[in-house]
NUNUNU-109353 format. One record per residue (C-alpha): chain; x, z, y. Coordinates in pm, 1 decimal. Each point is the difference from the previous one (the first is absolute). Layout:
- mol  u  w  v
- A  X  Z  Y
...
//
This chain:
- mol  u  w  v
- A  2398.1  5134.5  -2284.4
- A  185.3  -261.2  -154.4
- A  -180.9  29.2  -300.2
- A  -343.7  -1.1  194.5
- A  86.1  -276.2  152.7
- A  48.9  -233.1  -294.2
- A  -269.2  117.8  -231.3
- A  -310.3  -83.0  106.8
- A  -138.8  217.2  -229.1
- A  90.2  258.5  236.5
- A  -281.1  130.4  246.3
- A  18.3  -145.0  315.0
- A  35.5  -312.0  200.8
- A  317.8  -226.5  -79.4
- A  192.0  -12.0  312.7
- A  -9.2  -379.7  13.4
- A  -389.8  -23.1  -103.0
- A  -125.7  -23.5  312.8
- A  190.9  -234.4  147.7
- A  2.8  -262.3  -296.7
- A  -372.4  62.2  -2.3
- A  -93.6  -364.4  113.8
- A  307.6  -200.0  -57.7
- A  28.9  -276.6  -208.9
- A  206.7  126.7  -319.9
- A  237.8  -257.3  4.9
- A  151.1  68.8  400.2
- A  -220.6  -250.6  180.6
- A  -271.4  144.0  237.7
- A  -349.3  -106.1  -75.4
- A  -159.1  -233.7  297.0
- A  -232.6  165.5  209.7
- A  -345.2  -100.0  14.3
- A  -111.8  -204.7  324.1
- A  -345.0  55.5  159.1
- A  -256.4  -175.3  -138.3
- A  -10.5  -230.3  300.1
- A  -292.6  -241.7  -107.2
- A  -219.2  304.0  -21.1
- A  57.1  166.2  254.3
- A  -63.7  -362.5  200.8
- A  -281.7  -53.6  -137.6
- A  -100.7  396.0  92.8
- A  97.3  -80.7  356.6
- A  -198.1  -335.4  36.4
- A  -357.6  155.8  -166.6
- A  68.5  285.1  276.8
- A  36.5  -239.8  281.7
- A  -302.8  -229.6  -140.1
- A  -235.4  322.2  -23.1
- A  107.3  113.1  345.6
- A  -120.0  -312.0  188.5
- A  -281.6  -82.0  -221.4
- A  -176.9  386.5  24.5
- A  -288.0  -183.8  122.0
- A  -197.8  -135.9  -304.6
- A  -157.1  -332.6  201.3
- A  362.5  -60.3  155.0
- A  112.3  -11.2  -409.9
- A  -250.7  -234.7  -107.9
- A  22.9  -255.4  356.6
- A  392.7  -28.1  -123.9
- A  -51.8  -6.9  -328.6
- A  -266.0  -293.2  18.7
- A  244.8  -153.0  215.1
- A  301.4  -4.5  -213.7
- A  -207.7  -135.9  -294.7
- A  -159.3  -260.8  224.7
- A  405.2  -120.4  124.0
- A  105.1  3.1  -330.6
- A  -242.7  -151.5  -202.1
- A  -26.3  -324.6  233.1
- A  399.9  -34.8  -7.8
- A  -32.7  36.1  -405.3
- A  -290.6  -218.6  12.8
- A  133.9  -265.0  183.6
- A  321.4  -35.0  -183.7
- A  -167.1  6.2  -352.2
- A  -195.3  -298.6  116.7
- A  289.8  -161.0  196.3
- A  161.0  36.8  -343.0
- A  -301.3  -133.1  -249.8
- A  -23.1  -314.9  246.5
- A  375.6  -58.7  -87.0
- A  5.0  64.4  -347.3
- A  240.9  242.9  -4.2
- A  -60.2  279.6  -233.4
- A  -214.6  151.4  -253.8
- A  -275.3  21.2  235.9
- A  -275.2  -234.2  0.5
- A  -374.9  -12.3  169.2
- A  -292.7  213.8  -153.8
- A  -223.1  -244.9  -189.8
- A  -264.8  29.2  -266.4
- A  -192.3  -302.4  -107.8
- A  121.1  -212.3  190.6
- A  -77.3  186.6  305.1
- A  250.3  121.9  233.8
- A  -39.4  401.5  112.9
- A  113.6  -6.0  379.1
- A  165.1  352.7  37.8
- A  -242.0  52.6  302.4
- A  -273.2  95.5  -332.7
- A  234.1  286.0  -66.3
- A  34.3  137.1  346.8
- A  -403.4  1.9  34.7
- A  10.7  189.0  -359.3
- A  250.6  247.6  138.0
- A  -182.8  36.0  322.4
- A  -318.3  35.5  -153.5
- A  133.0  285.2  -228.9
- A  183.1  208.7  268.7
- A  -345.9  -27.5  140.9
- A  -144.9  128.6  -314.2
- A  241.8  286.1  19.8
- A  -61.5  103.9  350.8
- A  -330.2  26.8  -23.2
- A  6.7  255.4  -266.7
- A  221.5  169.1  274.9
- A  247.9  -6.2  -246.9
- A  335.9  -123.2  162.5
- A  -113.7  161.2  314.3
- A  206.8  315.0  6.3
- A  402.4  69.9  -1.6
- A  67.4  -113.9  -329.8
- A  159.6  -190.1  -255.4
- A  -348.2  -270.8  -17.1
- A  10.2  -22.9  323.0
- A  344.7  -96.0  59.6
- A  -77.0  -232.5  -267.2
- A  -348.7  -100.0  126.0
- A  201.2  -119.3  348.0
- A  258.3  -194.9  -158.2
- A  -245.8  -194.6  -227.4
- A  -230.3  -46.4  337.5
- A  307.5  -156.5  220.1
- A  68.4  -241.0  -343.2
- A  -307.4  -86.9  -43.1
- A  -45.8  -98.3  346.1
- A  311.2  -192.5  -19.3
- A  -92.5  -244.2  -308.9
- A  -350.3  -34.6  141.5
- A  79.9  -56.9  356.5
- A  315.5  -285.6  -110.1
- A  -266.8  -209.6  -174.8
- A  -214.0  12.7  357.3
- A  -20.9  -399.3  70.0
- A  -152.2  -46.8  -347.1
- A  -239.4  278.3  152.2
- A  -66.5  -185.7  267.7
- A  -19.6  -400.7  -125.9
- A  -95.1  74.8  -394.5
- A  262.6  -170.3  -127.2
- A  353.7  40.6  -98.9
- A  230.5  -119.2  325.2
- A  236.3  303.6  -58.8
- A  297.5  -262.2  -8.3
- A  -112.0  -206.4  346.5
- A  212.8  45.9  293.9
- A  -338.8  76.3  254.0
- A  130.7  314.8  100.9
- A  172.0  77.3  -291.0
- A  317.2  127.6  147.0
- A  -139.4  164.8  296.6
- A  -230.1  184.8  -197.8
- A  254.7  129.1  -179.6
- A  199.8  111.0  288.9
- A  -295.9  193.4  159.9
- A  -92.7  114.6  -356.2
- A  373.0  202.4  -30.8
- A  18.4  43.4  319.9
- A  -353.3  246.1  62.7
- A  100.6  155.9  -351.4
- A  336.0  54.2  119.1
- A  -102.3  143.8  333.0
- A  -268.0  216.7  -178.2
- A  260.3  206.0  -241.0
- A  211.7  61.5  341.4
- A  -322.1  177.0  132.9
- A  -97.0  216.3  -276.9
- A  348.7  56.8  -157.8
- A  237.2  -79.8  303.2
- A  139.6  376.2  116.4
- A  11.6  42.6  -459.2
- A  181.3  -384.3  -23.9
- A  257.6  131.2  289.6
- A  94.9  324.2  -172.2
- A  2.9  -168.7  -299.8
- A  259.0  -264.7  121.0
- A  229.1  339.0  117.0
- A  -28.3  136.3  -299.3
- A  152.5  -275.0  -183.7
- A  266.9  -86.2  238.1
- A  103.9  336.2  -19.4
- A  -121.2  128.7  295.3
- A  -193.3  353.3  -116.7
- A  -269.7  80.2  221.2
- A  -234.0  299.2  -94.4
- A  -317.7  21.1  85.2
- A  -112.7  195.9  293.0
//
Protein backbone atom coordinates (compact mmCIF):
# COMPACT_ATOMS: atom_id res chain seq x y z
CA UNK A 1 0.00 0.00 0.00
CA UNK A 2 2.88 1.90 0.86
CA UNK A 3 4.40 1.29 -2.25
CA UNK A 4 1.09 2.26 -4.17
CA UNK A 5 0.97 5.10 -2.55
CA UNK A 6 4.26 6.66 -3.59
CA UNK A 7 4.53 5.49 -7.13
CA UNK A 8 2.33 7.01 -9.20
CA UNK A 9 2.97 4.67 -11.64
CA UNK A 10 0.78 2.52 -9.73
CA UNK A 11 -2.99 2.23 -10.89
CA UNK A 12 -5.13 4.25 -9.05
CA UNK A 13 -5.80 7.62 -7.60
CA UNK A 14 -2.98 9.12 -5.23
CA UNK A 15 -4.59 9.57 -1.96
CA UNK A 16 -3.76 13.28 -1.84
CA UNK A 17 -4.77 13.92 -5.70
CA UNK A 18 -7.92 15.00 -5.14
CA UNK A 19 -7.59 17.25 -2.66
CA UNK A 20 -4.43 19.17 -4.10
CA UNK A 21 -6.42 19.17 -7.31
CA UNK A 22 -6.88 23.07 -7.40
CA UNK A 23 -4.35 24.38 -5.01
CA UNK A 24 -1.76 26.57 -5.76
CA UNK A 25 1.59 24.35 -5.70
CA UNK A 26 3.40 26.45 -3.56
CA UNK A 27 0.65 26.37 -0.21
CA UNK A 28 -1.29 29.52 -1.07
CA UNK A 29 -4.98 29.07 -2.20
CA UNK A 30 -5.80 30.50 -5.54
CA UNK A 31 -8.44 33.63 -5.28
CA UNK A 32 -11.76 32.85 -6.23
CA UNK A 33 -13.33 34.40 -9.07
CA UNK A 34 -16.03 37.23 -8.27
CA UNK A 35 -19.20 37.58 -10.41
CA UNK A 36 -18.87 39.41 -13.26
CA UNK A 37 -20.81 42.27 -11.71
CA UNK A 38 -20.74 44.85 -14.69
CA UNK A 39 -22.44 42.23 -16.77
CA UNK A 40 -24.70 41.06 -15.01
CA UNK A 41 -25.73 45.08 -14.39
CA UNK A 42 -25.85 45.77 -17.50
CA UNK A 43 -28.15 42.30 -18.00
CA UNK A 44 -30.41 43.66 -15.29
CA UNK A 45 -30.82 47.29 -16.68
CA UNK A 46 -31.61 46.03 -20.65
CA UNK A 47 -34.31 43.74 -18.72
CA UNK A 48 -35.84 46.58 -16.87
CA UNK A 49 -35.58 48.99 -20.11
CA UNK A 50 -37.39 46.22 -22.34
CA UNK A 51 -40.02 45.67 -19.66
CA UNK A 52 -41.36 49.26 -19.61
CA UNK A 53 -40.71 50.06 -23.13
CA UNK A 54 -42.80 46.66 -24.64
CA UNK A 55 -44.75 49.16 -26.41
CA UNK A 56 -42.85 50.16 -29.63
CA UNK A 57 -44.43 54.04 -29.82
CA UNK A 58 -43.76 54.35 -25.90
CA UNK A 59 -39.78 53.43 -27.07
CA UNK A 60 -39.51 55.88 -29.69
CA UNK A 61 -41.69 59.05 -27.56
CA UNK A 62 -38.64 58.42 -24.85
CA UNK A 63 -36.16 57.89 -26.99
CA UNK A 64 -36.87 61.19 -29.07
CA UNK A 65 -37.04 62.72 -25.82
CA UNK A 66 -33.76 61.83 -24.35
CA UNK A 67 -31.99 62.87 -27.61
CA UNK A 68 -33.96 66.11 -27.72
CA UNK A 69 -32.67 66.86 -23.58
CA UNK A 70 -29.42 65.98 -24.40
CA UNK A 71 -28.55 67.42 -27.47
CA UNK A 72 -29.76 71.08 -26.38
CA UNK A 73 -27.63 70.74 -23.00
CA UNK A 74 -24.53 69.61 -25.40
CA UNK A 75 -25.50 72.22 -27.74
CA UNK A 76 -25.67 74.94 -25.56
CA UNK A 77 -22.46 74.37 -23.76
CA UNK A 78 -20.39 73.86 -27.02
CA UNK A 79 -21.54 77.30 -27.98
CA UNK A 80 -21.31 78.78 -24.43
CA UNK A 81 -17.77 77.46 -24.85
CA UNK A 82 -16.84 78.71 -28.68
CA UNK A 83 -18.18 82.30 -27.50
CA UNK A 84 -15.44 82.08 -24.72
CA UNK A 85 -12.71 80.73 -26.51
CA UNK A 86 -12.12 77.98 -24.55
CA UNK A 87 -11.21 74.90 -26.37
CA UNK A 88 -10.56 73.26 -29.57
CA UNK A 89 -13.94 74.00 -30.70
CA UNK A 90 -14.69 76.70 -32.97
CA UNK A 91 -17.92 77.78 -35.29
CA UNK A 92 -18.65 75.88 -38.65
CA UNK A 93 -17.54 78.21 -41.47
CA UNK A 94 -16.72 77.81 -45.12
CA UNK A 95 -15.99 80.81 -47.23
CA UNK A 96 -16.41 83.06 -45.13
CA UNK A 97 -19.81 82.02 -44.27
CA UNK A 98 -20.83 80.92 -40.95
CA UNK A 99 -23.01 77.34 -40.83
CA UNK A 100 -25.57 78.00 -37.89
CA UNK A 101 -25.99 74.41 -36.40
CA UNK A 102 -29.83 74.92 -36.91
CA UNK A 103 -28.68 73.75 -41.00
CA UNK A 104 -27.72 70.48 -39.44
CA UNK A 105 -30.78 69.81 -37.39
CA UNK A 106 -33.07 70.52 -40.65
CA UNK A 107 -30.53 67.94 -42.49
CA UNK A 108 -31.08 65.43 -39.71
CA UNK A 109 -34.75 66.05 -39.61
CA UNK A 110 -35.15 65.90 -43.14
CA UNK A 111 -33.34 62.46 -43.28
CA UNK A 112 -35.20 60.71 -40.39
CA UNK A 113 -38.01 61.83 -42.60
CA UNK A 114 -36.46 60.17 -45.51
CA UNK A 115 -36.17 57.06 -43.44
CA UNK A 116 -39.66 56.88 -42.17
CA UNK A 117 -41.17 57.11 -45.12
CA UNK A 118 -39.59 54.09 -46.53
CA UNK A 119 -41.22 52.66 -43.27
CA UNK A 120 -37.93 51.81 -42.43
CA UNK A 121 -37.29 52.79 -38.68
CA UNK A 122 -40.88 52.07 -38.07
CA UNK A 123 -40.73 48.71 -36.37
CA UNK A 124 -38.91 47.37 -32.97
CA UNK A 125 -35.54 47.68 -34.07
CA UNK A 126 -32.14 48.73 -33.98
CA UNK A 127 -33.01 51.87 -36.95
CA UNK A 128 -35.58 52.74 -35.18
CA UNK A 129 -34.12 53.23 -31.89
CA UNK A 130 -31.68 55.05 -33.86
CA UNK A 131 -34.18 56.84 -36.15
CA UNK A 132 -35.76 58.38 -32.59
CA UNK A 133 -32.66 59.52 -31.14
CA UNK A 134 -31.49 61.32 -34.36
CA UNK A 135 -35.30 62.84 -34.56
CA UNK A 136 -35.20 64.31 -30.74
CA UNK A 137 -31.38 65.81 -31.86
CA UNK A 138 -32.32 67.06 -34.68
CA UNK A 139 -35.16 68.80 -33.24
CA UNK A 140 -32.96 70.11 -30.62
CA UNK A 141 -30.22 71.98 -32.94
CA UNK A 142 -33.03 73.17 -35.18
CA UNK A 143 -35.44 74.33 -32.63
CA UNK A 144 -32.22 76.35 -30.41
CA UNK A 145 -31.55 78.44 -33.53
CA UNK A 146 -35.60 79.41 -33.50
CA UNK A 147 -35.24 83.44 -33.19
CA UNK A 148 -33.00 83.42 -36.28
CA UNK A 149 -36.17 81.44 -37.62
CA UNK A 150 -38.23 83.89 -36.74
CA UNK A 151 -36.24 87.53 -37.43
CA UNK A 152 -33.64 86.14 -40.32
CA UNK A 153 -30.84 87.10 -38.68
CA UNK A 154 -28.37 85.92 -36.19
CA UNK A 155 -29.62 87.37 -32.49
CA UNK A 156 -28.75 83.94 -30.88
CA UNK A 157 -26.53 85.97 -28.30
CA UNK A 158 -29.41 88.86 -27.39
CA UNK A 159 -30.92 88.68 -24.06
CA UNK A 160 -34.90 89.02 -25.65
CA UNK A 161 -35.91 85.98 -24.11
CA UNK A 162 -32.85 84.35 -24.18
CA UNK A 163 -32.83 82.91 -20.75
CA UNK A 164 -36.41 82.16 -20.45
CA UNK A 165 -36.39 80.34 -23.51
CA UNK A 166 -33.98 78.31 -22.31
CA UNK A 167 -35.67 77.51 -19.14
CA UNK A 168 -38.97 76.45 -20.89
CA UNK A 169 -36.77 74.76 -23.57
CA UNK A 170 -35.20 72.14 -20.62
CA UNK A 171 -37.87 72.35 -18.81
CA UNK A 172 -40.78 70.68 -21.58
CA UNK A 173 -37.78 68.29 -22.60
CA UNK A 174 -37.25 67.47 -19.13
CA UNK A 175 -40.89 66.93 -18.31
CA UNK A 176 -41.30 64.91 -21.60
CA UNK A 177 -38.56 62.00 -20.70
CA UNK A 178 -40.50 61.77 -17.14
CA UNK A 179 -43.66 60.86 -19.25
CA UNK A 180 -42.41 58.36 -21.59
CA UNK A 181 -39.52 56.92 -19.45
CA UNK A 182 -40.65 57.93 -15.82
CA UNK A 183 -41.91 54.31 -14.15
CA UNK A 184 -38.16 52.93 -16.45
CA UNK A 185 -36.06 56.30 -14.90
CA UNK A 186 -37.52 55.21 -11.24
CA UNK A 187 -36.47 51.57 -11.43
CA UNK A 188 -33.53 52.58 -12.91
CA UNK A 189 -32.56 54.96 -9.99
CA UNK A 190 -33.29 51.56 -7.53
CA UNK A 191 -31.30 49.67 -9.37
CA UNK A 192 -28.31 51.69 -8.94
CA UNK A 193 -28.73 52.58 -5.39
CA UNK A 194 -28.94 49.13 -4.72
CA UNK A 195 -32.32 48.70 -4.26
CA UNK A 196 -33.23 45.36 -6.63
CA UNK A 197 -36.61 45.49 -7.81
CA UNK A 198 -37.77 42.78 -10.39
CA UNK A 199 -40.10 43.27 -12.67
CA UNK A 200 -43.60 42.17 -12.17
Amino acid sequence: MAARTLDSRLPGPHPRAAADRFRDPRGRAGPERAPQEGTRGLKRIKEIYQFHFRNERRERLFLASLGFLVTFGIVRTITHLIRAGIGPIHNVTTGGLHIHHLVWGILLLLLVGYVWLLEVGTGSNWIASLSAIAYGAGAALALDEFALWLNLQDVYWTDTGRQSIDAVVIFIAALSVGIWGGPFVRELALLLLGRKKKPA
